[in-house]
Steps between C-alpha positions, in 0.01 A plus 500: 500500500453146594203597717300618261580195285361331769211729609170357414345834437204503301394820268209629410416411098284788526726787690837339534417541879740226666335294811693255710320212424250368257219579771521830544553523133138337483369693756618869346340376149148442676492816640682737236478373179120287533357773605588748205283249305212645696547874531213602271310206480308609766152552461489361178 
């Protein structure tokens, strides 16, 4: 119980994914979630 408490997890606003740290949080949203923006905007 305490560990989690302690954890600094970070989760997705988006998914609810959970990431270790703020970084990969980051990292996942640039990939995933930026990139939705742009599925068929293409050629536009």
């Amino acid at each position: 119980m305490y560990s989690r408490i302690m954890s600094k997890e970070s989760k997705c606003p988006y998914c609810e994914s959970i990431f270790e740290n703020n970084q990969q949080l980051s990292n996942h949203i640039d990939k995933i979630h930026n990139n939705e923006d742009a599925i068929g905007t293409q050629g536009l």
